[in-house]
N, C-alpha and C positions, 0 to 999 in steps of 0.2 A: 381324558384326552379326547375320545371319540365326541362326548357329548359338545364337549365346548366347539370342537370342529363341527358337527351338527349345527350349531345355535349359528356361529360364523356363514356358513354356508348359506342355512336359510333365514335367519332372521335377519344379519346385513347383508345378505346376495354377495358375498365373496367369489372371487371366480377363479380364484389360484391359492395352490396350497403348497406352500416350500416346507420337505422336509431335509431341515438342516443338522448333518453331522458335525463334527469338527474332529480334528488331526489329536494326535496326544489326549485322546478320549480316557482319563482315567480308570472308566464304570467298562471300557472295552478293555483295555489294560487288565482290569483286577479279573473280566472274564475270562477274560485268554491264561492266563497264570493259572484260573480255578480249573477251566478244564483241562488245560493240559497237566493239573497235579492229579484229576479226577481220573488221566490214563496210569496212574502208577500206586494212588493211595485211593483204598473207598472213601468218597465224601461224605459228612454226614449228612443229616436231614438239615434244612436252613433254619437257622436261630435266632437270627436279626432280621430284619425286614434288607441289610445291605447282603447278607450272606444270599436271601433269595433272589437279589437283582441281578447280582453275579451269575446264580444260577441259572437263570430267566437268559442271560444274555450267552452264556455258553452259546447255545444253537448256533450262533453265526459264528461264534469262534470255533466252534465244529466245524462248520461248514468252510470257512475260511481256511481251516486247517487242511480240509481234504483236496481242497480247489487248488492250492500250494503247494501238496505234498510234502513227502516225509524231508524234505531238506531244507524246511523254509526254519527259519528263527521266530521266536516267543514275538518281537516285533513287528518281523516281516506280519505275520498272524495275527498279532492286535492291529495294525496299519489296514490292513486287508477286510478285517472285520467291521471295521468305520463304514468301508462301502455296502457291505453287505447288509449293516444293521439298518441305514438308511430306506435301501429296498425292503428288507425285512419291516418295518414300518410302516411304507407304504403299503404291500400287501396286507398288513394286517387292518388297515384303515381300508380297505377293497371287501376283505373278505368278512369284515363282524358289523359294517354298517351298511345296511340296505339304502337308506338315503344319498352316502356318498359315494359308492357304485353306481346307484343312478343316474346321478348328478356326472360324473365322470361317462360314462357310457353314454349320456345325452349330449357329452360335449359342453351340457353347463360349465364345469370346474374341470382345471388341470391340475393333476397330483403330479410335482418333481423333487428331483432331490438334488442334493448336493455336498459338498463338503467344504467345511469353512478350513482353512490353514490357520491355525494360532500366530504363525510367524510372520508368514506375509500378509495379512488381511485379506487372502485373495480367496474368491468359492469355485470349485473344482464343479460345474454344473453336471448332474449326473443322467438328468433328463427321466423320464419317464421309468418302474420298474418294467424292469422284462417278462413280471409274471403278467402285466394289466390285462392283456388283451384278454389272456382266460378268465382272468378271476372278475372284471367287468361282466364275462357271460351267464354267471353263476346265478340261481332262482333262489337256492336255497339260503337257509340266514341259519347262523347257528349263532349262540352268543359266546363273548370272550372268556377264554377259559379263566378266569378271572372273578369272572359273572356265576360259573355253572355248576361250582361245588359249593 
């Protein structure tokens, strides 16, 4: 993903980059269920490449769980987690690309987000993440944990 965003940016001068959720996200859905069965049963180690995506995507259903609190519902928390993965996304396109940090930081390209509705065809604009300003300021480059094992 990062690379193809790379090649867009500077080989066609792209100057905006939408990163698009959508509502009834099944892949947020099946994470919200993993982690929150991950609060009651040990999970095992991921077997499939679908059991690691789940896993992978917990973080925001973590985070979406804590932001809600203990009274929110399995929904409420995958619903909640759409927005967050979004952002989550964005940062992560901030913090493991040094070209599109820059390019963002220079004001070349804008990173937004958004979220598509399955039911109404409508995008919920979510504008800008709230981490950019920091994570634009950053020198350092580490690469995507993806990349580093």
């Amino acid at each position: 993903m990062v690379g193809s965003l790379e090649f867009c940016l500077g080989a066609l001068n792209t100057k905006m980059v939408m990163v698009l959720g959508h509502t009834a996200c099944g892949a947020i859905k099946g994470a919200t269920k993993t982690f929150l069965q991950s609060k009651t049963v040990r999970q095992a180690k991921a077997a499939r490449a679908l059991d690691a995506l789940l896993q992978g995507l917990s973080v925001v259903a973590s985070k979406s769980a804590e932001e809600l609190g203990p009274t929110a519902t399995e929904e409420q928390i995958a619903s909640h987690a759409v927005k967050l993965n979004v952002f989550h996304t964005i940062d992560f396109l901030l913090e493991f690309s040094p070209m599109i940090r820059n390019k963002v930081s220079s004001g070349e390209v804008e990173i937004q987000g958004g979220i598509y509705d399955l039911e109404t065809g409508r995008v919920e604009f979510l504008g800008r993440s709230p981490a950019q300003a920091a994570l634009v300021q950053r020198s350092d480059f580490t690469m995507p944990p993806s990349l580093s094992e």
